[in-house]
C-alpha positions in Angstrom: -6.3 0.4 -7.4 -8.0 -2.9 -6.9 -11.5 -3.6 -5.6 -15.3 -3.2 -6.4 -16.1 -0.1 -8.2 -17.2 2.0 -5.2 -14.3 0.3 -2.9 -12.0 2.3 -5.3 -14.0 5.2 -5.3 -14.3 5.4 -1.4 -11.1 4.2 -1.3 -9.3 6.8 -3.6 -10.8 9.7 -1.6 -9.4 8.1 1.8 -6.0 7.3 0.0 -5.7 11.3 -1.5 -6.6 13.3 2.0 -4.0 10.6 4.2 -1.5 11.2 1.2 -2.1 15.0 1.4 -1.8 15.2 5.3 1.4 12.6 5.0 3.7 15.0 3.0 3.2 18.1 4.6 4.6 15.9 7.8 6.5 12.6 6.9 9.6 11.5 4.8 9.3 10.4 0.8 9.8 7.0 1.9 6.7 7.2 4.4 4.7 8.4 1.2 6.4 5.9 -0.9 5.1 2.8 1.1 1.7 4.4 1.1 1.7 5.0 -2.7 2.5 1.0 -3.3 -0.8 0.0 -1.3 -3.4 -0.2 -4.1 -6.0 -2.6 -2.5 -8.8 -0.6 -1.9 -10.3 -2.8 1.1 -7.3 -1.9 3.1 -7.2 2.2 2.5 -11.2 1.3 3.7 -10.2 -0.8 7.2 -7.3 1.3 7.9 -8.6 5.1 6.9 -8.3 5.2 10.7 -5.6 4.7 11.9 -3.2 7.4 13.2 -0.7 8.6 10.7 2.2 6.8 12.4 0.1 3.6 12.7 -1.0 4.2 9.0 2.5 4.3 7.4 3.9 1.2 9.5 0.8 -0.9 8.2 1.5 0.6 4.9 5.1 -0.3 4.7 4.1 -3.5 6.2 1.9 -4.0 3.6 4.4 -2.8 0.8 7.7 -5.5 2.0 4.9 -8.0 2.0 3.6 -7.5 -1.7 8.0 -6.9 -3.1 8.4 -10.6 -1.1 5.3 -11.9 -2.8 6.7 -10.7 -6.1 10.5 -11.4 -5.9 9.1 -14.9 -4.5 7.1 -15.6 -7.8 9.7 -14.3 -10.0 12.4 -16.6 -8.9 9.2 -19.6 -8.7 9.1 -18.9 -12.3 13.0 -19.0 -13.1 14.0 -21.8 -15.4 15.7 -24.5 -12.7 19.0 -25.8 -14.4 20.4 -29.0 -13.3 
């Protein structure tokens, strides 16, 4: 997780009781998108949303960071002419 020192502290506890709520209720994949958030300011602004709310911000979140990285990796690709 990424943050100050006590953002990832607060933040871990908020991210391991929505975690423990989410599987008893939602689909691997829900989890999944949750588990690939590892800012800490965002488990802090968005340990309230409702669970549904939570998991489309989350997935949101995780398509945004896989673009951001499949965009550097082919940035970084040796260009032939």
């Amino acid at each position: 997780m990424t943050g100050t020192d006590r953002q990832i502290s607060w933040a871990s506890t908020i991210r391991t009781k929505r975690l423990a709520a989410l599987t008893n209720s939602n689909s691997d994949a829900d989890c999944y998108a949750c588990l690939q958030v590892t800012d800490a300011k965002w488990w802090i602004n968005y340990r309230d949303l409702p669970d549904v709310d939570l998991m489309a911000a989350a997935t949101k979140a995780s398509d945004i960071r896989n673009v951001t990285a499949v965009t550097a990796s082919i940035t970084d690709m040796p260009r032939t002419a």
